[in-house]
N, C-alpha and C positions, 0 to 999 in steps of 0.2 A: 652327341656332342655338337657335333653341325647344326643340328636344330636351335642348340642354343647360344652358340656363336652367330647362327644368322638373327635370331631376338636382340641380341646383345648390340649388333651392329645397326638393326633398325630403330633402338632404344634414341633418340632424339632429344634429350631431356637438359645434357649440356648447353646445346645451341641457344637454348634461349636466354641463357644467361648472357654467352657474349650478343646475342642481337638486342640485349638489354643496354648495354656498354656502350655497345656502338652508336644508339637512340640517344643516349645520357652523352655524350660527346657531342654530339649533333647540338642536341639542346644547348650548350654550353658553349658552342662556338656560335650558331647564332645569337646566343642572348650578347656576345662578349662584341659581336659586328653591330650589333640595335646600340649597345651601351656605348659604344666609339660612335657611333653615326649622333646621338643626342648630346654627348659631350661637344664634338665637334660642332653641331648648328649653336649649342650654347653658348659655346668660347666666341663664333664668327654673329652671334648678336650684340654679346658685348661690347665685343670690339667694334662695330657698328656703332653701339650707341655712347663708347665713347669717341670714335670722330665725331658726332651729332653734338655732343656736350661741347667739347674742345673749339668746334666750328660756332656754333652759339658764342663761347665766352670769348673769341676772336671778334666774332660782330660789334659785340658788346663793348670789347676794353679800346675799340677804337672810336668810340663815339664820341661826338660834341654834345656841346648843352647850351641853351640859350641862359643866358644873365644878364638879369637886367629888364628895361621897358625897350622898346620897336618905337620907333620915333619916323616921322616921317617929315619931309621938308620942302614945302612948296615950289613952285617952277618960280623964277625971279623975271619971267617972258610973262607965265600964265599962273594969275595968283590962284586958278582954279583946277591946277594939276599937280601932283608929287610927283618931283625931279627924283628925288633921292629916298631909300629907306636905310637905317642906319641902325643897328642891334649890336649887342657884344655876346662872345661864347667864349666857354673855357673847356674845358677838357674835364668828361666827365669823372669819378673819382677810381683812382685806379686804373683807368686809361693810358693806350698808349702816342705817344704825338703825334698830330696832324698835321701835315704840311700843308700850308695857307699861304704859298707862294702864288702871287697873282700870276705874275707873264710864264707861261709855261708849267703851270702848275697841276697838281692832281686833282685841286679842289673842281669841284663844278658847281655852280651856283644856277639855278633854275626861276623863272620867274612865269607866275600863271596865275589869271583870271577867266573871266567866264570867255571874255572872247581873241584874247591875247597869249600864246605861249612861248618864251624865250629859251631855248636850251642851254645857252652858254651867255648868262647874263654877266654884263662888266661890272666890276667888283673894284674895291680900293679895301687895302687894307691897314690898319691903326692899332694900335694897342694900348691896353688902358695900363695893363701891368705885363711886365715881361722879365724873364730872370736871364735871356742873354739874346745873340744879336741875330739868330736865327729867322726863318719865318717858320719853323716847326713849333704850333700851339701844344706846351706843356703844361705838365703839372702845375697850379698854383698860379699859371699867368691868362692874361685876357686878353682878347686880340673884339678887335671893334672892325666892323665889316659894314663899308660902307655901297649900297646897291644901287646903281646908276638905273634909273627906268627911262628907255629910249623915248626919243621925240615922236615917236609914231605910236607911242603908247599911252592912251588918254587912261590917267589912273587920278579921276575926279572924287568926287564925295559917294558915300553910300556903294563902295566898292570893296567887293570880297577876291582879296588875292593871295597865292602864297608863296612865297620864298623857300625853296627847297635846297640844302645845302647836302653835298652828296661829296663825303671824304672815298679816298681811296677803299679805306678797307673802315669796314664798320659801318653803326644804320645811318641810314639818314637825318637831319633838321628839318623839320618841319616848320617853319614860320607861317602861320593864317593869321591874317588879320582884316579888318572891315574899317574901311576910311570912315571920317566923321562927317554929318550931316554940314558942316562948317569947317571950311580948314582955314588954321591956319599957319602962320608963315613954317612954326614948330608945331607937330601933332605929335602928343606921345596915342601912340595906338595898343590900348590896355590888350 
């Protein structure tokens, strides 16, 4: 009977079933840390790419628009030099307001050619249409910006410049335009 209590005892045959269990848990809890770890880089891309959306449509809804022709206005000193460049912008649709206050203002207005670049060019500003007494460019009104070009800046014929208007929040204006081989006293610059 010893003999076959000591078979009985060396008899092994249970054990594999729970080292089977224990295998299959395993497997089960890693798969459940891989499935948490891919959900999670999922969740934190979205939300990534929607700050990237959000940040875009921020750029966007604060932007200006040119309306209108670029008109340019001879030196009343030098009938062979633009004093002034003079354009109007509205706000593009769905946009949000612009502040276009000169003295202290957010706007910055840029002035550049091939061999002149102005950071902080003087500006006056007019309105063609406005719906109150603000200098914040809204919906449906037009603000006329008129761009002083300094006396140290020969802006004669046959010249490629650009007016870069740069609001607080949102893209930039680009104004380029190329003088005419002939100015005069009014240039509309197409």
């Amino acid at each position: 009977m010893t003999g076959k209590l000591k078979k009985l005892l060396r008899d092994e045959s249970g054990i594999t079933a729970l080292e089977t269990a224990i295998i299959l848990i395993a497997f089960v809890v890693v798969a459940a840390v891989f499935a948490f770890t891919i959900l999670s880089a999922g969740s934190f891309s979205t939300e990534q790419s929607r700050d990237a959306i959000y940040s875009g449509l921020e750029q966007v809804q604060g932007s200006i628009e040119l309306r209108g022709s670029v008109v340019a206005i001879t030196s009343t000193t030098y009938a062979s030099e633009i004093d002034k460049v003079i354009f109007s912008v509205g706000n593009v649709a769905g946009g949000d307001p612009v502040d276009l206050k000169v003295v202290d203002g957010p706007l910055v207005i840029e002035y550049r050619d091939a061999t002149h670049r102005i950071a902080n060019a003087t500006y006056a500003l007019g309105w063609a249409y406005r719906t109150d007494a603000d200098d914040l460019l809204e919906e449906r009104e037009t603000a006329v910006i008129t761009v002083t070009i300094p006396h140290d800046v020969v802006l004669g014929t046959n010249t490629t410049f650009v007016i870069e208007l740069k609001p607080p929040s949102g893209s930039p204006l680009y104004v380029e335009r190329t003088t005419p081989a002939v100015l005069d006293e009014i240039n509309d610059l197409h």
